[in-house]
C-alpha positions in Angstrom: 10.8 8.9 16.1 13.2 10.4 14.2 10.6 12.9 12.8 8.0 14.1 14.8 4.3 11.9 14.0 2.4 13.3 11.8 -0.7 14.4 13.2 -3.4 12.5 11.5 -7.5 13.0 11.2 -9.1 10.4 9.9 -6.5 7.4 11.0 -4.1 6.2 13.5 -0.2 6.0 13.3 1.5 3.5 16.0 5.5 2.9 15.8 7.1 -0.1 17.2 10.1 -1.9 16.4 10.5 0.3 13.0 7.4 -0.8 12.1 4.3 1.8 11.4 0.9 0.9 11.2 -1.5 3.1 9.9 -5.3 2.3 10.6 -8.1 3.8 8.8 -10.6 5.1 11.4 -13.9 6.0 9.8 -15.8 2.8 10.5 -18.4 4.8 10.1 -18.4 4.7 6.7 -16.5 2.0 5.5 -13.0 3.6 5.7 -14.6 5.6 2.6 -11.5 8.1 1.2 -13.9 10.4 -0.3 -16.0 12.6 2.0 -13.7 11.8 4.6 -9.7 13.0 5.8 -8.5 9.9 4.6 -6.7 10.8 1.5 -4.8 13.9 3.2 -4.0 11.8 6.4 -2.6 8.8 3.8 -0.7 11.2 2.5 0.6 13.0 5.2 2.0 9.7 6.0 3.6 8.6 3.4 5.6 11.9 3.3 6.9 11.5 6.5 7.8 7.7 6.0 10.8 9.3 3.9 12.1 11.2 6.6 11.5 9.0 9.2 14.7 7.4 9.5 13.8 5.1 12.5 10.6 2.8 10.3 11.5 0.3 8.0 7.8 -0.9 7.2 4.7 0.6 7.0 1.3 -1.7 7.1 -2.3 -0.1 6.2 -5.0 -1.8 7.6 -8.5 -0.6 8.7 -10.8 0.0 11.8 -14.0 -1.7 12.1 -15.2 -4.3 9.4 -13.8 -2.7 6.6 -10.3 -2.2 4.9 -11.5 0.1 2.7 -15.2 1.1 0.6 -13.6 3.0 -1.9 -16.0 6.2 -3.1 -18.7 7.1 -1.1 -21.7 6.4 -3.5 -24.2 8.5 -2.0 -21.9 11.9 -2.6 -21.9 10.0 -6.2 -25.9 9.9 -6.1 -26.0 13.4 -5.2 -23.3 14.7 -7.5 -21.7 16.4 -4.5 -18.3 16.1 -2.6 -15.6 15.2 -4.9 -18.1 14.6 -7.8 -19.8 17.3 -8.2 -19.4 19.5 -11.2 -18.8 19.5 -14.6 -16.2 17.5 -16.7 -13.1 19.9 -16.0 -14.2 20.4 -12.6 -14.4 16.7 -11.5 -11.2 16.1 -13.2 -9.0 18.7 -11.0 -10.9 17.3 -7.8 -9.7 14.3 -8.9 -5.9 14.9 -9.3 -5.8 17.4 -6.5 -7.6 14.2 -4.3 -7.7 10.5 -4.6 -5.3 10.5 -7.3 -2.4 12.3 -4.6 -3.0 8.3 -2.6 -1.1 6.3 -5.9 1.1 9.5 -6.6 2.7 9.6 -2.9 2.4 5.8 -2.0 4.4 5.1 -5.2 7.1 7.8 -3.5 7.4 5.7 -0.5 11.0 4.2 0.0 10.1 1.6 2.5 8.2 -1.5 2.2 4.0 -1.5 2.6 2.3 -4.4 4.1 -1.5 -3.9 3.4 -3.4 -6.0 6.1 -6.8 -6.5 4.6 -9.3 -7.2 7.2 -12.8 -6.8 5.3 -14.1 -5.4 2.2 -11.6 -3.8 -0.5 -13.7 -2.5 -2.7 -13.8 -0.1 -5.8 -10.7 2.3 -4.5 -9.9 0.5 -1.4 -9.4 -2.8 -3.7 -6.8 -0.4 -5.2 -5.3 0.9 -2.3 -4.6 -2.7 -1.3 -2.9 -3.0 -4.6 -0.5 0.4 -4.2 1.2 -2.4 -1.5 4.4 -4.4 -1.8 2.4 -7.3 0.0 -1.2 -7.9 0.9 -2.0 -10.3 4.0 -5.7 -10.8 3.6 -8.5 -11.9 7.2 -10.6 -15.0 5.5 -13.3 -12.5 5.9 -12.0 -9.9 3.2 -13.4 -9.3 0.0 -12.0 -7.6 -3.0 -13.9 -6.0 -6.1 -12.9 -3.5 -9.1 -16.3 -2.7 -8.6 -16.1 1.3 -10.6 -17.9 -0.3 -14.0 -20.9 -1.5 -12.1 -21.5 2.4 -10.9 -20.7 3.4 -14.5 -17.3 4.7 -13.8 -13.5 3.7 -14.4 -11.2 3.3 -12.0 -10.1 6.6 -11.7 -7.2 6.3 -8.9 -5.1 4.6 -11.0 -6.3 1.2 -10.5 -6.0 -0.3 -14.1 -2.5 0.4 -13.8 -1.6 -1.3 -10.3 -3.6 -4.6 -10.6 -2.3 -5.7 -13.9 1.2 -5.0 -12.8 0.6 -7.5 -9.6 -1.3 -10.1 -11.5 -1.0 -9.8 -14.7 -3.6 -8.6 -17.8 -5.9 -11.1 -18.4 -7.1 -11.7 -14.6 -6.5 -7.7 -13.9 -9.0 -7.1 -17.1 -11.7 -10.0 -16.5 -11.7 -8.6 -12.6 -12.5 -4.9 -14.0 -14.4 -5.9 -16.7 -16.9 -8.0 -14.7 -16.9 -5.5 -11.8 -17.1 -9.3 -9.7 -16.6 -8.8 -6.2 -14.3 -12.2 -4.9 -13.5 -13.9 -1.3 -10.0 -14.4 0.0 -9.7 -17.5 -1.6 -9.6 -16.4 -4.8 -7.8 -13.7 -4.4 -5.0 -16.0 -3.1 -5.5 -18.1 -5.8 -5.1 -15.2 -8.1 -2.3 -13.6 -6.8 -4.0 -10.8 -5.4 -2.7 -11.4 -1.7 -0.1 -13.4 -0.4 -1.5 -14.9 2.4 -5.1 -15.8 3.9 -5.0 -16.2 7.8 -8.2 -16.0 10.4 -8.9 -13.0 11.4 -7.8 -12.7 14.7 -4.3 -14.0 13.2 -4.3 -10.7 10.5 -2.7 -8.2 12.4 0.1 -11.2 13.6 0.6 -12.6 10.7 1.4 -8.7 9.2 3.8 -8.0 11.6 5.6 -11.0 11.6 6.1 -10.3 7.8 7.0 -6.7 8.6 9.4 -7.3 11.7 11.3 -9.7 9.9 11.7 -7.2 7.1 12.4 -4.3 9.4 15.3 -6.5 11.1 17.3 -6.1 7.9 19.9 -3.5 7.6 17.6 -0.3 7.0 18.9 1.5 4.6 20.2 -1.6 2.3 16.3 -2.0 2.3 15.1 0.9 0.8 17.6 1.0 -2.0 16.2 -3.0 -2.2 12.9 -1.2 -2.9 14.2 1.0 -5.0 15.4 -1.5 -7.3 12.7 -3.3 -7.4 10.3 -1.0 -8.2 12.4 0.6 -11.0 13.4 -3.0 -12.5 9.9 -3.8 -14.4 10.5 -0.5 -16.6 14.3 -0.5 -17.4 17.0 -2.2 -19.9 19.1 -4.7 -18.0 22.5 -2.7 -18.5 20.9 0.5 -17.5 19.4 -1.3 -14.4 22.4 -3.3 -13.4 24.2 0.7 -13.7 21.7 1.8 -11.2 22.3 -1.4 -8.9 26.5 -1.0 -9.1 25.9 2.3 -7.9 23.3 1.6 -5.2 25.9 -1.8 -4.4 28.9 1.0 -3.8 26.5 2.9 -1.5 25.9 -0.3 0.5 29.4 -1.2 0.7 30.2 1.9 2.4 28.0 2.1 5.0 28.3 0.7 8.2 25.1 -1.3 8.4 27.1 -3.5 5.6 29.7 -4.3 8.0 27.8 -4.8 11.1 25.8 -7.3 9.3 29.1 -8.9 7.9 30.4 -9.1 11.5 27.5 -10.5 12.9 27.1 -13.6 10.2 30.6 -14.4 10.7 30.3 -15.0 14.3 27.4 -16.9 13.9 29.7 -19.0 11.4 32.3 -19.3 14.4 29.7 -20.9 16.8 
């Protein structure tokens, strides 16, 4: 690695083929990001993604039969851990914690794969959703589940579904606080795919190496543009995108790439 591994708590890192996959590890409790290291050691991650020069992809996926439970809802019984205190003081805990997850995913300049092999639920639904592309086990199950506890998504979560499915699905799916299979989130848009579950972690990586075979840094000013398209004019964006184009044509990714499709044309 370029940079050293970060040296994680809660989860696993693994590089291969400029790919990183980053398992959550507390099985023991549903891959919960509150009460456990989770939050720090996604964070910790994403931070080094941008200064590892040698990974193209990241995937998320989790340990045991969860992807991720969200909030621990007995801290939330016991108004302790990250919910404990009054207004002011469970707001701070809030951006100083769960909320750093969207703040530093959103940061990240290379593609995220979420590989969703069980429940997404509450936060963990939203996690899911923080990725550029979710590959879903026929076992997973999704649920903007905060309004049943009497809470809103506080992570940021009204903000990322709507933007990957739209308004109307993103509100009835919050609203209703329904939890749904990987059918319907396939039919919905929520995930990409729906494979068995001993196909997940293949079928992720086949979407990641193929990704990660592309020139490498061509594909994180692709994801740059990308993500900054949905809020810009089109002349200020295409501004951006003649800029980033005179980057690529000056590297030597661009003509390595050139030479290689023009010998394939020659055979």
């Amino acid at each position: 690695m370029s940079q050293a591994s970060p040296k994680l708590i809660d989860a696993t890192l693994t590089l291969e083929h400029r790919v990183a996959t980053l398992t959550l590890n507390r099985h023991d409790v549903r891959n919960a990001l509150t009460g456990t290291a989770l939050v720090d050691d996604i964070v910790t991650t994403a931070e080094w993604l941008n200064t590892a020069s040698d990974v193209s992809v990241l995937v998320i996926t989790g340990a045991g039969s969860a992807f991720c439970a969200g909030g621990n809802v007995k801290d939330m019984a016991e108004r302790g851990g990250d919910f404990a205190g009054d207004v002011a003081e469970v707001a701070e805990r809030y951006r100083r914690g769960i909320q750093r997850i969207p703040l530093a995913l959103s940061n990240v300049e290379v593609p995220i794969i979420a590989a969703v092999n069980g429940a997404a639920i509450g936060a963990g639904f939203d996690l899911a959703n923080m990725a550029d592309i979710r590959v879903a086990s026929s076992n997973a199950t999704f649920g903007e589940t905060f309004l049943n506890l009497g809470i809103i998504p506080g992570d940021g979560g009204a903000w990322f579904m709507q933007r990957q499915i739209g308004y109307q699905r993103a509100f009835e799916l919050t609203l209703s606080g329904r939890i749904i299979n990987a059918e319907e989130a396939l039919a919905y848009g929520v995930v990409l795919e729906v494979v068995a579950p001993d196909a997940l972690m293949t079928t992720a990586m086949t979407h990641a190496t193929r990704i990660a075979a592309q020139p490498p840094k061509a594909t994180r000013l692709t994801k740059r543009l990308m993500k900054l398209a949905p809020d810009m004019e089109l002349k200020a964006f295409l501004d951006v995108c003649a800029v980033f184009q005179g980057m690529c044509h000056n590297e030597p990714e661009h003509l390595e790439a050139v030479e290689r499709l023009l010998a394939r044309m020659k055979k």
